[in-house]
Structures are given as C-alpha cells and as structure tokens.
N, C-alpha and C positions, 0 to 999 in steps of 0.2 A: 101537527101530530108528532113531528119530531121533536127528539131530547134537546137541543142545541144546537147551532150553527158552530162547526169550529172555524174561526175566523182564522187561524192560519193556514188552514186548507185552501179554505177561501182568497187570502192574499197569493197563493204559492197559484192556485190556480187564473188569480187576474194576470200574474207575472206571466204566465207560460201563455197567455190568450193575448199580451201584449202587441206580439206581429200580428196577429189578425185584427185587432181591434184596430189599426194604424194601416194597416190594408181599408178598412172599411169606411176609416174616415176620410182616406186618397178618392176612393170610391165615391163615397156622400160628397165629396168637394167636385169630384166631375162632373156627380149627375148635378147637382144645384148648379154650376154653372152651364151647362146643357140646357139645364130648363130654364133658365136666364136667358141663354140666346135664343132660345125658342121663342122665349116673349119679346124678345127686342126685336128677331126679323121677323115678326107678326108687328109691333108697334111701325118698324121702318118701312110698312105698306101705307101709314095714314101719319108719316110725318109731319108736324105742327110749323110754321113760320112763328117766328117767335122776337118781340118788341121791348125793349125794355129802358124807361125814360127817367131820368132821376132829376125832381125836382127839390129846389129849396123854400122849405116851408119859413116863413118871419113872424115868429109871434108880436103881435103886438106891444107896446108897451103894459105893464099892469097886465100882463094877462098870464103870469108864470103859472100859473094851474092849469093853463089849455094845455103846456107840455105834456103833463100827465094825462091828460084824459087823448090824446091825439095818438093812441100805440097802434101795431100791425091790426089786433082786432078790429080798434074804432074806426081806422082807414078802411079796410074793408066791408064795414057796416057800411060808411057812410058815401063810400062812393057808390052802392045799390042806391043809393036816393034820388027823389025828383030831382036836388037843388044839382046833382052832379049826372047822373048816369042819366035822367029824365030829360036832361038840358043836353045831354051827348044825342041822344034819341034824335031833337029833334033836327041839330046839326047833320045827324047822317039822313033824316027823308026815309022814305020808303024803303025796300028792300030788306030790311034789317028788325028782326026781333030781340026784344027789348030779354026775355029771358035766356037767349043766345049769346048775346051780346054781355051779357050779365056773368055767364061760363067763364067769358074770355078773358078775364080783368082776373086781375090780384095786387093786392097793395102790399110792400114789404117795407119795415123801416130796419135798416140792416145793423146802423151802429148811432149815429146821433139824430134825435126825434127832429130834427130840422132838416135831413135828408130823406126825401121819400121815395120810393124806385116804384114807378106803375109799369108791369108788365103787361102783354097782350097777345094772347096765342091763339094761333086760329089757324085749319089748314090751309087757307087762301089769303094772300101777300098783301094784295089790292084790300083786302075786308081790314086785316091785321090792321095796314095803315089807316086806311080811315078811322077807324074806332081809336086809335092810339092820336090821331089829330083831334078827332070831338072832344072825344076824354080830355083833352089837353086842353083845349079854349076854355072848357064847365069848367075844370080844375081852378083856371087860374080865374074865371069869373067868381068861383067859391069862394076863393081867395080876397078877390076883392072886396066881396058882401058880405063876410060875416067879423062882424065888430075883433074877433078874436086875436084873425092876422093884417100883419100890415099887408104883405100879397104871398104868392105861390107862384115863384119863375121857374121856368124851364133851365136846368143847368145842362144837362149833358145829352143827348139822344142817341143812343148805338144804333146800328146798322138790323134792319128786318133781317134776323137770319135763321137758315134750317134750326130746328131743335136738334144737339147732339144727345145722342141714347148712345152711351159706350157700351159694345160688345160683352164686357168683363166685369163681373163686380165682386169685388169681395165678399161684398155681407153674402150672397148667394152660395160662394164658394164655402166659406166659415157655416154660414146654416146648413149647409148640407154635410158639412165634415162632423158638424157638430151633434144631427139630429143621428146620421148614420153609426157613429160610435155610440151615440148614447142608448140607440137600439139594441149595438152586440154588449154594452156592458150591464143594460136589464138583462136581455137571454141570459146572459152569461152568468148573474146573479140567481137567475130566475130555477136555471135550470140547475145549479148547483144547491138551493135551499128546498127542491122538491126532491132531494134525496136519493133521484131513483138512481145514480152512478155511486159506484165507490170508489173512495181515494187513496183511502188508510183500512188495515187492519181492525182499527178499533171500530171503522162504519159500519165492517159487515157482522164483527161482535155486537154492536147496541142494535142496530135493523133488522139481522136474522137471529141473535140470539145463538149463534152457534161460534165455535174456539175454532180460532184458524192458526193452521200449524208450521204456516210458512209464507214466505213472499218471491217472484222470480219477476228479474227486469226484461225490458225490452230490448231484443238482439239489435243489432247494428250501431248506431250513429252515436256516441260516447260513450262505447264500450269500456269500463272500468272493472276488470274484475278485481282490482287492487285496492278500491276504494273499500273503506271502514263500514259503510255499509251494506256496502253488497257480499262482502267477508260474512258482517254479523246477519243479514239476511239468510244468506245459504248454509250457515251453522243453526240456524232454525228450522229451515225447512230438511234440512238432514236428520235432527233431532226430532222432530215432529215426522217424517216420514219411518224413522227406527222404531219409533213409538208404533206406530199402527201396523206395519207389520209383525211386530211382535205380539202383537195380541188379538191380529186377525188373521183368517185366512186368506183374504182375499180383501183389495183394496177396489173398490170402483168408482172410477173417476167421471162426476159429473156436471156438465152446464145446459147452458139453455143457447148453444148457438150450432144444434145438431152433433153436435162431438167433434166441433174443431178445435173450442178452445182445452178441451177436454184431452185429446189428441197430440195436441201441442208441450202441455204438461207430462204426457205419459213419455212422449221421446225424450223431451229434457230429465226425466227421473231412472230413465233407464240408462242416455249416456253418462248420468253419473254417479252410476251403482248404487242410487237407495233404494231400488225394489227390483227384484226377479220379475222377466217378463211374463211369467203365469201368474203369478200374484198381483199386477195391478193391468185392469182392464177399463176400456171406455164405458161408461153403463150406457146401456141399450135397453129400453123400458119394454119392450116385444120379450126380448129373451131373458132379461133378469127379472121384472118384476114380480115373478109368480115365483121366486123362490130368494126373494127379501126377508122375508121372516120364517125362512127356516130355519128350525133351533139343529140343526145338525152341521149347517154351516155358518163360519164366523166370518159376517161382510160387513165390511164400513165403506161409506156411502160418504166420500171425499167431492165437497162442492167447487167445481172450478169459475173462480168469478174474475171478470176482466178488468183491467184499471181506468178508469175514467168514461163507461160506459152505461148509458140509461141501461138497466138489468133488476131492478131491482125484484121488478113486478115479474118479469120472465122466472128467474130463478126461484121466488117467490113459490110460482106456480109446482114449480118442478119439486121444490121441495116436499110441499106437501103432497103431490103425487105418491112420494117415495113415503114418508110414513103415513100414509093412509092406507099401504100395501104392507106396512109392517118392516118397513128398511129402518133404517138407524143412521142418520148424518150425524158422522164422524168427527168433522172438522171439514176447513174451508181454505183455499188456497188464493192469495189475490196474485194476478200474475199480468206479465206485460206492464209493471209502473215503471213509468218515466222517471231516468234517473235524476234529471233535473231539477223535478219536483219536488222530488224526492230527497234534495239535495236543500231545497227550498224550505222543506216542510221541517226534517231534521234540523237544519241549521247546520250543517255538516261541509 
C-alpha cells in the first residue's frame, strides 16, 4: 500500500544500523561456535578409534578403462560385496555383524586412482583392528582374482588412533555470523518498508497527508548548531511556527506518546521565542476535545511525530480522534532526527 520505498532513506538508515548489525554478527559468530562445542563435548563422550591403510592398486595390462570405472563411489560399492566385505566376514568368525561392520568401512581415492586409503572407525580398538586386518587379506585376495589388476599391496598402515573432533570451527562461527546479520538486515528491511516510523518530512506528508511545518534534532551527542542544516531546519520551523500563530488562537501540540513527545517540543518552542506560553498548550483529549470545533475559538491542532519510531498507526489513531470532534490538524512536526542521518540522507 505504500507510494515508494525511498531508497536513500533506506541506505542512510542501513548505514546508522551498521554497529548493530556487526554487534549481531559477533553475536551469531559466538552462539554457532557455542553450539559447535556443544556437539563436539557431547561427540567426545562416544569417541571413535579410527584406522586408516593406503593401498596400491596395479591395473593390469590392457585394462586402462578399469582406471575409470575404480573411483571413491565404485570402491565403496564394492567393498559391500561378498567377493570383499563377505570374504572379511568370514575371516572375523562370530561376534561381528556383517551390517555393522559395513558402518565402519569407507573407501577414499584421495589424488591417483592407483592410491586407495580404506579407513575403519569404530569405538572399540580391538574391533577397529580386526576389521582393518580382514578387510585387508579380502582386499588383496580381490586383487588377485579379478582379471582386472595385477594385485592390490598394502603400502602404508598408520597407527589405530582417537578420532580428533577440534573444539573450534569456522564454518560454525561464519554460519552463525552469517545467519545472525542476515536476520537484523530483513528486520531492518522489513521494518523500515512497513512504513509505520518516519524519517523525512515528506513520510509524514505522503502517509498522513498533512504539511509539516518544521524539523528539531536530537540534544546531545554531535551537537551542531552551526551545521547548514540545522540553520535551514530551524529557519522552517520559525517560519512555520509564525505562521500558526498568526492566524490562531491557540496552538495545541499533539502525539501519541502521552504528551511527552508533545511536551518536549513545547519547551524547545518556548526557549526560543516562537510562541507565548498561553498560546501553545499540550493537547489533552479530556479537556480540549469538547471544544475542538468551536467556531468562537481559533485552535490548530499541531501533530508531534518522533524520528525513527514505529508510530504510524498510534498517531494515525489520534488523528482522527481529533477530526471526528471537529479539530483541524494544522500541520506536523518531526522532531528528535538524528543528525547523522540526516547528514546521510541530505548529502550534506
């Protein structure tokens, strides 16, 4: 239902969310590695022994197509079979199931199809070894019996050792950094194309359809009253507050946050002499709104809206309160913008 997205509002306000969004991927990077350790000292209760034998495969003569057909997949196919795993079976005897034992195999060919590495994991040392011996006799029995290779020797055998599971892992840390920013910069998207805060002047002109007569920054932290825009800001809101006194009686200042934000405006307008303190008052819907639409007094009914706050629907509310009793909104005030943004937004 909105007119437009202004996309430099947009940019100005990723820029000002940029510390938090880098807070939150610090954040996302702790917990994923949190929930990393979590799974590893829950894995390092059922630590594996782990076997790992690298043999040299000799094709045959004439047989240079067996290289191709011998990859990681077809080793691992085929050492599930009788002629290898079946033959392991009957080397280990009793004790040992054939789909257990089946778990604990993996065949890898790392870099040349004539290097094979059979590993064997399993969390008992004694088991580990045996199966890594059976395996190894079938192996090189396959070897001898199929027309393909001349044989299959044993080159290297490392040492039965614990499995290491490191503590720390990147990918962890990165998907958590990664999934947690990518959370604040939907919100952040999200909440800024559902319109209900205002940024600019022209927001609360296209949303509320009412002239706003002026802008006021927020006190404290790069205080500039020197700056080119907060000069031409406060030559607005002087002009536009001369304006409505001059052709009302009575100026009453309205929001939707109890009459703070409302409040806030009326001492800044009074420290700097654009209205007499009987002539602008907080609206109080108990005691003004029964005499909103009397033609015998001249009230303008000045909206005060906050800068970068969900309000849309709040003020909304209050608004039509006011002319539905017969008040007259005047004009609109946006106040407390960040001058950074603001700095952002202008280009200034």
């Amino acid at each position: 239902m909105q007119p437009g997205v202004d996309s430099r509002a947009m940019f100005a306000t990723f820029i000002m969310k940029l510390p938090k969004l880098l807070i939150l991927a610090v954040t996302g990077a702790v917990l994923g590695s949190g929930l990393n350790l979590l799974v590893v000292l829950v894995k390092m209760q059922h630590r594996c022994y782990v076997s790992e034998t690298e043999y040299y495969v000799a094709f045959d003569k004439g047989q240079d197509d067996a290289r191709h057909w011998y990859n990681d997949f077809t080793w691992n196919d085929v050492l599930t079979t009788d002629l290898i795993l079946g033959r392991a079976m009957e080397l280990l005897g009793d004790g040992y199931e054939r789909g257990r034992v089946k778990e604990m195999i993996r065949a890898d060919i790392l870099s040349d199809v004539r290097y094979l590495t059979i590993t064997v994991k399993g969390q008992d040392a004694a088991q580990v070894e045996a199966v890594k011996n059976a395996l190894g006799t079938a192996l090189e029995e396959f070897g001898a019996a199929k027309e393909e290779f001349s044989s299959i020797d044993k080159i290297e055998d490392l040492e039965i050792v614990q499995e290491e599971i490191p503590y720390f892992a990147w990918r962890s840390a990165l998907l958590g950094s990664f999934a947690a920013s990518g959370i604040g910069v939907f919100v952040t998207a999200f909440c800024f194309c559902m319109g209900s805060a205002f940024y600019t002047k022209n927001d609360i002109k296209v949303r509320l359809g009412i002239p706003v007569c002026g802008m006021t920054f927020r006190e404290g932290h790069r205080k500039d009253r020197g700056s080119t825009i907060e000069q031409r800001q406060a030559e607005k809101l002087a002009a536009g507050f001369k304006r409505l006194t001059e052709n009302n009686a009575q100026i009453l200042l309205m929001d939707a946050s109890d009459g703070r934000e409302a409040e806030v405006l009326r001492q800044k307008v009074l420290a700097t002499g654009l209205a007499e303190a009987p002539r602008i008052q907080v609206y109080d819907a108990q005691r003004d709104r029964g005499r909103l639409g009397s033609e015998d007094e001249r009230i303008a009914v000045v909206v005060v809206i906050p800068f970068g706050m969900p309000y849309r629907e709040r003020i909304t509310d209050e608004i039509d309160d006011v002319t539905l009793h017969g008040g007259r909104v005047a004009a609109a005030v946006l106040t407390g913008a960040d001058r950074i943004w603001m700095r952002l937004y202008y280009a200034v």
